[in-house]
N, C-alpha and C positions, 0 to 999 in steps of 0.2 A: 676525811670527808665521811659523812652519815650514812646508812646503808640506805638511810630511808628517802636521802639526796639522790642518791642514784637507782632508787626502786622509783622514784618520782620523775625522773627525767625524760624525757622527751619516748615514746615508743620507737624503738632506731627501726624503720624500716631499711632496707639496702646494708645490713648490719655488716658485712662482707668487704664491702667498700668504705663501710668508714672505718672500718678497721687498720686499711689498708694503708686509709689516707692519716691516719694518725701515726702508723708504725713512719709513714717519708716523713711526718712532721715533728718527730722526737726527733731527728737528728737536725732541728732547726730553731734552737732552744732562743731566749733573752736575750742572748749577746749577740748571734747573731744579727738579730735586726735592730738591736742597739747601733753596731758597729755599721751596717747601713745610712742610718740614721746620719751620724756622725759627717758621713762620706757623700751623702746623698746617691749613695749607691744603689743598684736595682739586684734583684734579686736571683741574679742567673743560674745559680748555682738549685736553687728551690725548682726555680719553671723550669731548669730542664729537665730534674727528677719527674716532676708531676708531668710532663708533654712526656717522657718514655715511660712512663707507666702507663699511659693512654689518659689520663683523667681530663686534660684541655681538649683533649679530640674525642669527651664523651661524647660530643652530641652531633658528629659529623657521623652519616651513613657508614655504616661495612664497606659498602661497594666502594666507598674512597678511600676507605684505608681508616675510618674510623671506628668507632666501639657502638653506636645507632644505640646512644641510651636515650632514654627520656627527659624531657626537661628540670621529672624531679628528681633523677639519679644525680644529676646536674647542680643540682641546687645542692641537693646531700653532701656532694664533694667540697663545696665552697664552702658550706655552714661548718664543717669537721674541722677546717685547714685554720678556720677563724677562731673554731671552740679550742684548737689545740695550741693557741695564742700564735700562732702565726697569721701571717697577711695574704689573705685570697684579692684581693683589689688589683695587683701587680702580675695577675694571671690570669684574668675572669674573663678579661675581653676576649681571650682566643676562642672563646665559650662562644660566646653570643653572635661577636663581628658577622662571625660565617656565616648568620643566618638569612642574610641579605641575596650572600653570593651563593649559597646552596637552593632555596628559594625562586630565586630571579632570575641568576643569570644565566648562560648557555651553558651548553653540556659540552663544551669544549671547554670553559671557563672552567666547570666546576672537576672536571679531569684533569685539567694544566695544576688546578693551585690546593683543591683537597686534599690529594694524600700527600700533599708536600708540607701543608699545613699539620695535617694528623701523626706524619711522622717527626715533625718538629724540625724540619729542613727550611721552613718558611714559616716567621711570626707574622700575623696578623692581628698585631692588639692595639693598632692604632685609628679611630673614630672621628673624624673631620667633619663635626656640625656646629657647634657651638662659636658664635663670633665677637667680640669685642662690644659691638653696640647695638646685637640684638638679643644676646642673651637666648632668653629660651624662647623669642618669639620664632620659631625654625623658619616661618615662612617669608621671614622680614630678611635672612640675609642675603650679605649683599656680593658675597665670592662670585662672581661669572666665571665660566666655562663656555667658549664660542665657537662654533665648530667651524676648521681649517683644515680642506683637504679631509685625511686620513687621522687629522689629529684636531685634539680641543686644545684653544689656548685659555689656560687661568691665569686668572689674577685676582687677588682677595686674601683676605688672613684668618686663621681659624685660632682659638686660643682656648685655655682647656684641655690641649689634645693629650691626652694621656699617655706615654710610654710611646711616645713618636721618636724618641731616641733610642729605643732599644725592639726598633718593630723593623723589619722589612719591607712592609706594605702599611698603605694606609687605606681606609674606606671615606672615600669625598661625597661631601652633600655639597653640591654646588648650582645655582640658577641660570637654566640654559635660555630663558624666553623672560627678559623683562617682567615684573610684575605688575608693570602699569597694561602687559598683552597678555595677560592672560584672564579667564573667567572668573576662577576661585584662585585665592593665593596661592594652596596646594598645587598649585598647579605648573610646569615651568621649570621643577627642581629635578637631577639628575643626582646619580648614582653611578661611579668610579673606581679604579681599583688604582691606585697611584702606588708606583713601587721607588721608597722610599732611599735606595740605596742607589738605583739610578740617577735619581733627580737630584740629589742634595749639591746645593753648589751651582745649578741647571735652572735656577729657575724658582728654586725652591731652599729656605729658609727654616730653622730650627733653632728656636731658644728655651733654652728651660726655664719655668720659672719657679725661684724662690717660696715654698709655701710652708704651713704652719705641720705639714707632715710629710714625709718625704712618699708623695705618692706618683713623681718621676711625670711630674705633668708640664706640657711646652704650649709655645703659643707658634704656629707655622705659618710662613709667610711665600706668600705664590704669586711671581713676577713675572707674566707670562710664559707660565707652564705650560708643556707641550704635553698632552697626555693621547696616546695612542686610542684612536675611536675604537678602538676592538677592547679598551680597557671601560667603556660602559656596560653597565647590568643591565639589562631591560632593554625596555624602551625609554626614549628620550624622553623628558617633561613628565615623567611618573616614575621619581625617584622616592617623594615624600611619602606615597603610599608603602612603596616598597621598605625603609624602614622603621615602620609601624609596629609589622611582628618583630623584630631587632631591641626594639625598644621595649614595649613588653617583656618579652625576654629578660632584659637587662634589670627590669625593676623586681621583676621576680626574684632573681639571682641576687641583687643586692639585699633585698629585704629578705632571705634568708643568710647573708652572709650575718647583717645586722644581727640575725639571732644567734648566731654562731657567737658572734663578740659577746651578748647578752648574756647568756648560756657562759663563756670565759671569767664574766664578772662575775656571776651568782656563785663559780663553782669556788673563786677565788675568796670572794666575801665570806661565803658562808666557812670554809675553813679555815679563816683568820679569824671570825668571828665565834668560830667555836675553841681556837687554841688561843688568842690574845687573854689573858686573865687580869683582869686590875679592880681593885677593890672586893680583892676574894673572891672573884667568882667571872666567868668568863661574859664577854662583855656581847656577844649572843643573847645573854640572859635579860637583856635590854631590851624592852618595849622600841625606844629611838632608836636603837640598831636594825633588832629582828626583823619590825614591820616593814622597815622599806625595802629590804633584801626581798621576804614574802610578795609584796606588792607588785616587784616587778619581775618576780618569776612569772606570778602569775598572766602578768600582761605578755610576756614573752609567751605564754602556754597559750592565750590567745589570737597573737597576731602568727603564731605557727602554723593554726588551723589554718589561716585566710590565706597564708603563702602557699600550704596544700592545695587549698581548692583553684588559686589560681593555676598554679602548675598544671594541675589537673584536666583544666580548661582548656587551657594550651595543647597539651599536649593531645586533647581530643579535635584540635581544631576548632574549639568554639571561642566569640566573643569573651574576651576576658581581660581587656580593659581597667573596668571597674574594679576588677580583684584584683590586679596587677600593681594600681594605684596604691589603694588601699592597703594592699600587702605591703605596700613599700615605706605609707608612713604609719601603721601600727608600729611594724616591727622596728624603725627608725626612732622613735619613741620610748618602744620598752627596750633597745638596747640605750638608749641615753639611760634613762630613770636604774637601769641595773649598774650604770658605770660611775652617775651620781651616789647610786648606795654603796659602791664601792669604793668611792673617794671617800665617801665619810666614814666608813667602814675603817679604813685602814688610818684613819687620821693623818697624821703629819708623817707620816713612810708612804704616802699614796705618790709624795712627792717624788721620792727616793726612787732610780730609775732603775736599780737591781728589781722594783717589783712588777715592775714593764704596767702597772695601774694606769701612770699616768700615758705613756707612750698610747695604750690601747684607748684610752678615755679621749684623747685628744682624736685621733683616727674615726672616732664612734661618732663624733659632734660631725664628721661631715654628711654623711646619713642623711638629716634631713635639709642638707641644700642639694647634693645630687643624688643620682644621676635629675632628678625632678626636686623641688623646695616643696617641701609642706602645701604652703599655699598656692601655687598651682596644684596640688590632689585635688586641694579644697574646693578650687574652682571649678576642676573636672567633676568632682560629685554633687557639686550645687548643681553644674550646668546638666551634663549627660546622663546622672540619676536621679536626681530628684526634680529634674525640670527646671527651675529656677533661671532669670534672665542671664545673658554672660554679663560674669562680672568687671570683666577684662576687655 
């Protein structure tokens, strides 16, 4: 690689910490997540490196046994673990989930399950919103939670769920008040902590399913679930607000991990396209090579900024929404177009699975459908920034 590659590269703030994160992610080379792959296996052996290093409980407070980094310390870690061709996505929710329960819920709550969480004694990387036939309209689903006594009974299916097989706990968005009684749709929805290893078999269902990369995702099935009322966050019927900041969060953290990936392809590209030689001369030397590598450095250099400033946001407590968005599909974006210049880059060996090219290219395309699709950003910034009618 160029000196001038790496005198160009990103300004590492937190340089300590990626360091750190990159020394746990040399012992977690190709084959490993080759052999994953293969198995549809999950990564246990990685998350629990990075949960006793502290990295998954950056962002849980001291007083509970976490490290009280900031959100962009946060983001730093996930961006390094993806730049060092390994998979941040099968680790990231222990990051974020929390934010709900640290947030919201009581101070009994957050003493019982934090530093169980920060010490890596209790996973929390599983996220219960997303359903079958409402997709991403959150406020349209249709899981109830009724409350019985001392307990809620569910019933509903959530699908999408991420690493609900290899989590301990799950975070439920479930609709405690009809949507035909309530004022705003928003309204109505609760917030849950369902412990996953209790209930299986109880009430409660787990199928993985089959997808085009192994990122250990199920669909959960809830047949009058019995969920302890001391297992809600909040207040009842003001769950939707509550993961709001959760979700922010999440877009930020992905649209830096995006650039991590982006950052993997440029670094891979650009040194195969300075050592591949054919017709005398290294094939870098190529206008139809060079430029697209160039191109989408560049757009990675840009959508870095905006993941800063969202982070930023955040972590000052202000509005950041828009940035949060935005972050999520620039940087969705420029890691596609760096992993497109990398598939052309490496021609017909992009194929070849010793270069992990294509394993990482296929991982990159989900990007811009979650955790949000492109076009809902779009809708959010016609509608919430630029005024524009809803489009939806």
């Amino acid at each position: 690689m160029s000196d001038a590659l790496t005198t160009l590269e990103i300004g590492e703030d937190y340089p300590e910490l990626r360091e750190s994160v990159r020394r746990i992610c040399a012992g977690y080379p190709g084959p490993y997540w080759q052999k994953l792959e293969e198995t549809d296996g999950y990564p246990t052996a990685f998350v629990d490196e990075l949960t006793a290093a502290g990295f998954l409980g950056a962002l849980i407070p001291e007083e509970y046994g976490g490290s009280g980094l900031p959100l962009r310390a946060a983001a730093v870690i996930l961006e390094e673990i993806n730049a060092s061709g390994c998979v941040a996505s099968q680790g990231h929710a222990q990051m974020y989930i929390m934010g709900t329960l640290l947030r919201h819920g009581s101070e009994e709550q957050k003493r019982r399950y934090l530093p169980e969480i920060a010490a890596g004694r209790l996973r929390l990387q599983a996220f219960g919103v997303t359903e079958p036939t409402s997709g991403s309209d959150t406020t349209k689903l249709k899981t109830r939670a009724v409350r019985d006594g001392d307990h809620y009974v569910v019933t509903g299916q959530k699908v999408w769920t991420s690493r609900a097989l290899h989590s301990d706990m799950m975070l439920l968005l479930a609709r405690t008040t009809p949507a035909d009684q309530v004022a705003k749709r928003t309204e109505g929805l609760s917030v849950f902590l369902v412990d996953l290893r209790e209930h299986r078999g109880q009430g409660l269902e787990i199928r993985p399913i089959k997808a085009m990369i192994n990122h250990n995702t199920t669909e959960v099935f809830f047949d009058n679930l019995r969920v302890p009322a001391e297992n809600l966050i909040g207040e009842e019927g003001r769950g939707f607000r509550y993961i709001l900041d959760g979700m922010n969060a999440e877009r930020i953290l992905v649209a830096t991990e995006a650039l991590g990936d982006g950052r993997w392809f440029i670094r891979k590209a650009t040194q195969y396209a300075n050592d591949r030689v054919v017709f005398g001369r290294p094939i870098g030397a190529n206008q139809g090579v060079q430029f697209p590598i160039a191109r989408a450095w560049a757009e990675l250099e840009a959508a870095d900024m905006v993941c800063r400033r969202a982070a930023a946001l955040f972590d000052a407590g202000r509005d950041c929404g828009a940035d949060a968005n935005i972050a999520k599909l620039l940087a969705s974006e420029a890691a596609w177009h760096a992993g497109e210049a990398a598939m052309q880059t490496f021609g017909g060996f992009s194929y070849a699975k010793e270069y992990e090219i294509e394993r990482k290219w296929r991982e990159t395309r989900l990007y811009q459908i979650a955790p949000i699709s492109t076009n809902l950003v779009l809708a959010y910034v016609g509608q919430h920034v630029l005024g524009m009618p809803r489009s939806y």
